[in-house]
C-alpha positions, 0 to 999 in steps of 0.5 A, spaced: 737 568 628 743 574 629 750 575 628 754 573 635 760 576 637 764 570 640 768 572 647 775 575 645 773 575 637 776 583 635 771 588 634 772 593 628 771 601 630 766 600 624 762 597 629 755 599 628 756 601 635 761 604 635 758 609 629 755 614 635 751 609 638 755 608 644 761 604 647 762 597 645 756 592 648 760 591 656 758 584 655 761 578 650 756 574 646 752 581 645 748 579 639 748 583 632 742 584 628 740 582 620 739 590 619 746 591 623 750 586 619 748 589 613 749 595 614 756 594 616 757 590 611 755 596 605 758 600 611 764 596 608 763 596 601 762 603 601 769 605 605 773 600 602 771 604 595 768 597 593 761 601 592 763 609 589 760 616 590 754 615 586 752 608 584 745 606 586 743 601 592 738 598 589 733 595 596 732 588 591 740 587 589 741 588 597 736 583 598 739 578 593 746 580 596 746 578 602 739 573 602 735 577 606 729 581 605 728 588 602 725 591 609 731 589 611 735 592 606 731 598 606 733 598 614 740 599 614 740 604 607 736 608 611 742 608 617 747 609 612 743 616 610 743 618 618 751 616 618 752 621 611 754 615 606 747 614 603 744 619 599 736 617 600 732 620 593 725 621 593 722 616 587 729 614 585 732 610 591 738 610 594 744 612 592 752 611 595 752 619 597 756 623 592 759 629 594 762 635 591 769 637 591 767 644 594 764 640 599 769 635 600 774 640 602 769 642 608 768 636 611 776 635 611 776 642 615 772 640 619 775 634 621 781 637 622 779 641 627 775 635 630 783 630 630 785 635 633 781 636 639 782 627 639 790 629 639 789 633 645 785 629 650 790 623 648 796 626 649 800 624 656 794 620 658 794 614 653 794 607 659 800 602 657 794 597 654 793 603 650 799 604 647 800 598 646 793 597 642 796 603 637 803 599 637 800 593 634 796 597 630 801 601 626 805 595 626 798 591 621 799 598 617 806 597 616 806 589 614 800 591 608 803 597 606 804 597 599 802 589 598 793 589 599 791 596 597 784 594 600 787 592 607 791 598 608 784 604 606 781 600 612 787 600 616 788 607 615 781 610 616 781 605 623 787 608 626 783 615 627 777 612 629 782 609 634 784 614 637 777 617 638 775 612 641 780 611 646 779 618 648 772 615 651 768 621 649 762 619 645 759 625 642 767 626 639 767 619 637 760 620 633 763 626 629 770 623 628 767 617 625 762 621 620 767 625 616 773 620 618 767 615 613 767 621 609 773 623 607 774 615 605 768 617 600 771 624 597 777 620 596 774 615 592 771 620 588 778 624 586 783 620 590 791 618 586 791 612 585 793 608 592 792 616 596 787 612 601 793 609 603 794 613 609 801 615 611 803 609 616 810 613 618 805 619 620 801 614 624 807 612 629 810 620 629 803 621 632 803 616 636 810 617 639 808 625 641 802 622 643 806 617 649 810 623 651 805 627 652 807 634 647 800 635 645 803 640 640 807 636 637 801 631 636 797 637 633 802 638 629 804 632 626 795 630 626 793 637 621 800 635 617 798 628 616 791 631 614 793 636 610 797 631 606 792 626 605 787 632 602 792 635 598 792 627 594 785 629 591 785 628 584 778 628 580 778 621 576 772 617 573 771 611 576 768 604 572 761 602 574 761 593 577 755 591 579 752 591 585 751 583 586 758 582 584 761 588 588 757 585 596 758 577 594 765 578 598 761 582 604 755 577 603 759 570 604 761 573 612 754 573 613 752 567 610 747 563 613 743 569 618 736 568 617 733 574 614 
């Protein structure tokens, strides 16, 4: 039995398919596999910072999760390792991949170069559908803002794997979403307090230079609002929750698939 998109249903940027595997499934109804919604779900977990940087993946406690087998655990581990959320330690497990705050700053380098890039296909090109997407977009960040902390870290890190997406490039689309994933990691790692809450007015500057067409301005304002979002990192010590507790909340959206 597998997960089934049902036709007009919302489709996340965190989609399986859409982490360097291509564009959305062209027909609706396309089904998602028990080892893809699990991956999703921990994909999740780990972005919205409910999972932290180096909190172990036991394949047993993933099974009892999500009531699924421990193959299937081990399957979707093993894609997050490709995607550089998962550190895979040989005779140990696996592990949320915890990276260092040297190499965190390198991984927001790069992603900066890699916005602006997105910031440069998109400017003066976006369709009217488009505009209003992003529009609409902006407008879910500006309601949570301030209200669910959680909501808003998804919101935030989707609106830049939105842009990357709009600008058709699949090999673009792949980068952007890796270190967009793990720039969620570094700050959950040495991130203030709310510092994922990434700033709402930013998003609509970028999105009004975007729809004028000054492609400088856009760049501008993208490695300005980047810069901000790496300056906000704190070193802070995390408290370790249970993992069975921790997945209940992702387990329960998938209830009821068969292993």
């Amino acid at each position: 039995m597998s997960i089934t998109r049902s036709k007009g249903a919302s489709r996340s940027v965190n989609d399986p398919t859409a982490k360097g595997k291509g564009p959305p499934p062209a027909e609706a109804g396309t089904a998602m596999s028990r080892t893809e919604a699990v991956q999703e779900a921990l994909r999740q977990a780990i972005i919205e910072q409910r999972l932290q940087p180096g909190a172990k993946l036991p394949e047993d406690a993933i099974g009892d999760a999500f009531g699924t087998s421990r193959t299937i655990a081990r399957e979707a581990l093993g894609r997050l390792a490709v995607e550089g959320l998962v550190e895979l330690k040989p005779n140990r497990g696996a592990f949320v991949a915890n990276p260092s705050l040297d190499e965190g700053r390198d991984v927001f380098v790069v992603r900066r170069g890699l916005e602006r890039i997105v910031t440069e296909c998109l400017a003066g090109r976006l369709k009217a559908e488009e505009i209003r997407v992003l529009r609409d977009h902006v407008a879910r960040e500006q309601e949570v803002s301030g209200h669910n902390e959680v909501e808003s870290i998804r919101l935030a890190g989707e609106f830049h794997l939105l842009l990357a997406r709009l600008t058709g490039n699949h090999v673009l689309v792949r980068y952007v979403t890796e270190v967009v994933s793990r720039c969620s990691l570094i700050l959950a790692m040495y991130g203030r307090p709310h510092s994922s809450d990434c700033g709402v007015s930013e998003h609509g500057e970028i999105v009004d230079a975007l729809i004028a067409g000054d492609a400088a301005r856009a760049c501008h304002l993208m490695d300005h609002h980047l810069a901000a979002v790496a300056s906000r990192a704190l070193l802070q010590e995390k408290a370790e929750r249970d993992i069975r507790d921790v997945l209940a909340p992702y387990a329960a959206r998938i209830r009821g698939v068969g292993a």
